[in-house]
LODO-845184 format. One record per residue (C-alpha): residue number from 1; residue in one letter; chain; x, y, z. Coordinates in Angstrom, 3 decimals, always signed. Layout:
N
NUM,A,A,X,Y,Z
...
//
This chain:
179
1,X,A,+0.000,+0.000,+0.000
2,X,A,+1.172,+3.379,-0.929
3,X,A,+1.082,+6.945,-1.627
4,X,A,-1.020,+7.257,-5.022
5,X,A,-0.244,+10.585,-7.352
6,X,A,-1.015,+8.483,-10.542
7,X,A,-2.277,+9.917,-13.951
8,X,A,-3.789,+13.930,-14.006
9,X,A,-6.963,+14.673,-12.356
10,X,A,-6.981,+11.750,-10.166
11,X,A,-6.773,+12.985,-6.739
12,X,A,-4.203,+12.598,-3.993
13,X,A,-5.136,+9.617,-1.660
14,X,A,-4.100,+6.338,-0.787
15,X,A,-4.788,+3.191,-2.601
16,X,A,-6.135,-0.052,-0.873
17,X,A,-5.945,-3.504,-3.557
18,X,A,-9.048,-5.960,-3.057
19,X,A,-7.528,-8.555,-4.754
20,X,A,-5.420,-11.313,-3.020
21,X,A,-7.973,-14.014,-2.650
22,X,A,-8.671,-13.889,-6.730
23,X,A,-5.169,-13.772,-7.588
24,X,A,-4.529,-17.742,-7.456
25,X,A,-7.901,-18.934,-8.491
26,X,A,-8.539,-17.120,-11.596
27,X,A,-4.485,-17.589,-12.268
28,X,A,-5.242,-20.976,-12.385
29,X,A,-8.409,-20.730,-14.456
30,X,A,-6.686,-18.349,-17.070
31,X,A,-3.999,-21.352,-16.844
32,X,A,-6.726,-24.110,-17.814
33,X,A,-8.167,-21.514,-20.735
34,X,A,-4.467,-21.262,-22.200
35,X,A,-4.775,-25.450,-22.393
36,X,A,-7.815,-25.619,-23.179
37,X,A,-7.510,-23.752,-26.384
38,X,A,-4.723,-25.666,-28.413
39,X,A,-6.368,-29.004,-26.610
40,X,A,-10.131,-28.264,-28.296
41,X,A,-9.032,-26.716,-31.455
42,X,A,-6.851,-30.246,-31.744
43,X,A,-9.721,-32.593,-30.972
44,X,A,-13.275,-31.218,-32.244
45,X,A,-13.138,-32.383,-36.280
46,X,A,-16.237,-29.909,-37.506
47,X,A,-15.090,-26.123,-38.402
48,X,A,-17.714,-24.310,-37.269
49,X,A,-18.129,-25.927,-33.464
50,X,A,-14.292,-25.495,-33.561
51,X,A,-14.807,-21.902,-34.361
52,X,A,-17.773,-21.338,-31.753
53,X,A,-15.595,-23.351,-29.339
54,X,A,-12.534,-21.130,-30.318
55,X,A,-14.598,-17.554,-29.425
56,X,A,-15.917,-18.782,-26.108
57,X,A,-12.764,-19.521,-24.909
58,X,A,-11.307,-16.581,-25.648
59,X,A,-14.088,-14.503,-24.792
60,X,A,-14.169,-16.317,-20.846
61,X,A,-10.060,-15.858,-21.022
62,X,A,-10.394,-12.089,-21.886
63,X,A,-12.782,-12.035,-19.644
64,X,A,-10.858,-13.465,-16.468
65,X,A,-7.469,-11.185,-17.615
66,X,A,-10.321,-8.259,-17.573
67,X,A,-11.503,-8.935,-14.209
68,X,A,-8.099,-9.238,-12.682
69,X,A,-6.753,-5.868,-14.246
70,X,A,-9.997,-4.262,-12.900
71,X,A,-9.159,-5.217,-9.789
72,X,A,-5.479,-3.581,-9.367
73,X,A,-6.892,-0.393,-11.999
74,X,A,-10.097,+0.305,-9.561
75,X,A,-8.696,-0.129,-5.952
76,X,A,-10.486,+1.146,-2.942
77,X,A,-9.369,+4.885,-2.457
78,X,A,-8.857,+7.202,+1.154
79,X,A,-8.447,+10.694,+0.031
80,X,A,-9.234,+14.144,+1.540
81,X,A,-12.890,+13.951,+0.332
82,X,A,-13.535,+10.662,+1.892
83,X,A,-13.370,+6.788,+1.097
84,X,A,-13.976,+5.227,-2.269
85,X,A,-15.004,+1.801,-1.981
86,X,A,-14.676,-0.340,-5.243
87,X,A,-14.738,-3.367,-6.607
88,X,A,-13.624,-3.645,-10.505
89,X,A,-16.174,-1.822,-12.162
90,X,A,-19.356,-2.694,-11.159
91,X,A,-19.025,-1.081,-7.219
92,X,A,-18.234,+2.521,-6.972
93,X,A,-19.113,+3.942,-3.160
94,X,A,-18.243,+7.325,-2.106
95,X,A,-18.481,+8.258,+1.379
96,X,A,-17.623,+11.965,+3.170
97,X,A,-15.418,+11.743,+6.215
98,X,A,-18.086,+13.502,+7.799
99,X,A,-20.569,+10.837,+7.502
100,X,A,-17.686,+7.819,+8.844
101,X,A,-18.581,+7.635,+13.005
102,X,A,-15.593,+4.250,+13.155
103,X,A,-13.578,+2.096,+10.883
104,X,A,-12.642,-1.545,+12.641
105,X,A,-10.640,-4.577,+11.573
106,X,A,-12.129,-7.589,+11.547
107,X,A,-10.600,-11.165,+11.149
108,X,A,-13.557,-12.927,+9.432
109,X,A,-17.154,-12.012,+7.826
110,X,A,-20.308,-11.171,+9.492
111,X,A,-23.242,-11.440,+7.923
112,X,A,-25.577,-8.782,+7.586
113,X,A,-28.299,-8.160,+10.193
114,X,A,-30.699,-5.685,+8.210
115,X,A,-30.919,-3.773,+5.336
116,X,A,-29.190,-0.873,+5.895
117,X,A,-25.762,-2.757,+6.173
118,X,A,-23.922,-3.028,+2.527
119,X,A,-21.291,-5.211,+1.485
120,X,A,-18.594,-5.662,-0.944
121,X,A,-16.920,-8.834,-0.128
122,X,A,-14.316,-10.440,-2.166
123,X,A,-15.803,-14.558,-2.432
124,X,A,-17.806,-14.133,+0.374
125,X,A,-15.720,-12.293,+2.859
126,X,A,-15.402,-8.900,+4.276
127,X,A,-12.909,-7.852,+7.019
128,X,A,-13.362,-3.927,+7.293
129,X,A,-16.618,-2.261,+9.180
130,X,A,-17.211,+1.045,+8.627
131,X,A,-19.594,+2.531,+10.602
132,X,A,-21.818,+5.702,+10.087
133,X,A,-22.780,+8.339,+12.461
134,X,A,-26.244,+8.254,+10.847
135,X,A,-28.267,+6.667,+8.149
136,X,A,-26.566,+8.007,+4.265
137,X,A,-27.849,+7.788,+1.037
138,X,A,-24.702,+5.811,-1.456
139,X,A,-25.281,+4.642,-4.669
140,X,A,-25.059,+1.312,-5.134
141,X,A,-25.162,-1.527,-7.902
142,X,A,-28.778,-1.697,-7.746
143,X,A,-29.930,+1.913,-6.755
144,X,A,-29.059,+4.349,-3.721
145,X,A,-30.107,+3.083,-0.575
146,X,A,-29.754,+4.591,+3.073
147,X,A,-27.023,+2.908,+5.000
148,X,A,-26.098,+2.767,+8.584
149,X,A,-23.016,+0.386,+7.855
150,X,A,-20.440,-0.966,+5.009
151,X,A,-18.394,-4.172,+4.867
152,X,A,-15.884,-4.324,+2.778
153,X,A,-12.873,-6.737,+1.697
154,X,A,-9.159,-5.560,+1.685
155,X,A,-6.012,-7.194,+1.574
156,X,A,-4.513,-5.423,+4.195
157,X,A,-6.976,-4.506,+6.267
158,X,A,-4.942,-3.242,+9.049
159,X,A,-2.994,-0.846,+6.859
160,X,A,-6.872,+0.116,+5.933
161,X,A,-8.190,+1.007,+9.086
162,X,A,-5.093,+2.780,+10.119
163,X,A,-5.487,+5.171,+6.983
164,X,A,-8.758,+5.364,+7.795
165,X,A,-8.760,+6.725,+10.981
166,X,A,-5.507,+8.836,+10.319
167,X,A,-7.812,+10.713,+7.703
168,X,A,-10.728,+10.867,+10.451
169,X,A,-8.728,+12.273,+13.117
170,X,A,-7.600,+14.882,+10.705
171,X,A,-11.181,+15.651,+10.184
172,X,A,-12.019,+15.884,+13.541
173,X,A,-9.159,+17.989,+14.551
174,X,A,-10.470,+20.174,+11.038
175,X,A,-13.844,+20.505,+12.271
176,X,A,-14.641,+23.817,+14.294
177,X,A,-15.938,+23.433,+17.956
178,X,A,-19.781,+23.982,+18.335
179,X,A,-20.618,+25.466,+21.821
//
């Protein structure tokens, strides 16, 4: 984990990678793709289920390369405007400082109790709670929904929360006293 100042216009922060549990399982599927082509173009004898065969396969191996790129390209963010939570492409949460209350480490997953807790696990687990002062509207996947609570996967979740709370304590000392 490190200081990010990558590419203009993306902001200062630090990045957070989500990806250590799908490094060796799709490695070893992109492995069985890179087989499996030479090995089914050598034994199917008709042309065109040869050709179908052919695009599938590199279609799902495209795919899997796709997916793992996403992964180290779209990495949760901490920066001054709050915490980007992501996963690939298809998760994209922003959420102020303001609205964090406490950020905890957690050694395995939880499920969720209600509705207003989101996740983004990586297969199935989360290790990061971030808790919110009160209910927030994110956008999500499937709409924007209220939330009192996020779970979310990283690989170093330690070095997460630490970040975390170094960027809320700077907020808090930021924030003028109200009498």
């Amino acid at each position: 984990m490190g200081d990010a100042v990558r590419g203009r216009g993306r902001p200062r922060g630090r990045d957070v990678l989500v990806r250590a549990p799908l490094v060796p399982l799709l490695g070893a599927f992109i492995f069985v793709s890179l087989i499996e082509l030479p090995v089914v173009h050598l034994l199917i004898p008709w042309d065109t289920v040869r050709l179908v065969a052919l695009v599938i396969s590199v279609w799902g191996l495209l795919w899997m390369l796709g997916l793992l790129a996403s992964m180290k390209v779209f990495p949760h963010l901490l920066d001054d405007a709050g915490m980007r939570v992501r996963y690939g492409t298809s998760v994209d949460i922003r959420i102020p400082w303001s609205a964090v209350a406490s950020v905890t480490a957690r050694r395995g997953s939880v499920p969720a109790e209600d509705d207003t807790v989101a996740t983004v696990p990586v297969m199935n687990q989360t290790r990061v709670d971030v808790v919110l002062h009160r209910p927030t509207a994110v956008a999500l996947p499937d709409g924007t929904e209220e939330i009192t609570e996020l779970r979310l996967y990283a690989d170093d979740a330690r070095a997460f929360v630490a970040a975390a709370r170094e960027r809320l304590e700077r907020e808090d000392a930021a924030r003028p006293v109200s009498r």
